[in-house]
C-alpha positions, -999 to 999 in steps of 0.1 A, spaced: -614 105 214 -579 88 220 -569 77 254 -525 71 260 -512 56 291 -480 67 303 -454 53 332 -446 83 356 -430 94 386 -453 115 399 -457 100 434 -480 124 455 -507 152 455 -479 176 450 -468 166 423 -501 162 408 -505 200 416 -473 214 398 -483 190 366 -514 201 368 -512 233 348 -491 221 321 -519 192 310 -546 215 316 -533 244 295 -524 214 264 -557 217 244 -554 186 227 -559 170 261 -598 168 276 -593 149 302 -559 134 324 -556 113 353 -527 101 375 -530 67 395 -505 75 423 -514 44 445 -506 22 411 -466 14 410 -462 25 375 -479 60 388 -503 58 354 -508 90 339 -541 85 312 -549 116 291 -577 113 265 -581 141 240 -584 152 202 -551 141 184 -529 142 215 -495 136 207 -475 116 233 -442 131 228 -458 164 235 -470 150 268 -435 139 279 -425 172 274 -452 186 291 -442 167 324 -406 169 317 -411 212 317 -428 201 347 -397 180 362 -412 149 361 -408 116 334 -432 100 319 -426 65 293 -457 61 273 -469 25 275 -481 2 248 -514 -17 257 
C-alpha cells in the first residue's frame, strides 16, 4: 500500500463533494482523505501504484490544485 500527501485548495465540504467522484472512480486509489481544517488542506490517498501526477490531474479536471508534498 502507498500513502502520498498532497497541498490543496480544497477549502470546504463542497469541494470535497465535486472531487469526490474523480478519486473515487481512480482505481489505483483505496482510500483518500482531505484535512480542510489543516492550512495546507492535506489531501492523503493510499492505493496500489498510485501515481501522483495522475492525482493532480484528477483534482485539476476537478478545478482544484493540488502540489504533492515530500515527507
Amino acid at each position: 500500500m502507498q500513502t502520498l500527501t498532497f497541498k490543496t485548495n480544497v477549502k470546504c465540504n463542497g469541494c470535497k463533494a465535486a472531487i469526490t467522484p474523480y478519486l473515487d472512480d481512480e482505481p489505483s486509489i483505496s482510500t483518500w482523505r482531505v484535512d480542510i481544517y489543516d492550512d495546507n488542506r492535506l489531501l492523503t490517498v493510499e492505493g496500489e501504484s498510485v501515481d501522483p501526477e495522475t492525482v493532480i490531474g484528477l483534482l485539476k479536471q476537478a478545478g482544484y490544485q493540488a502540489e504533492q508534498l515530500s515527507w
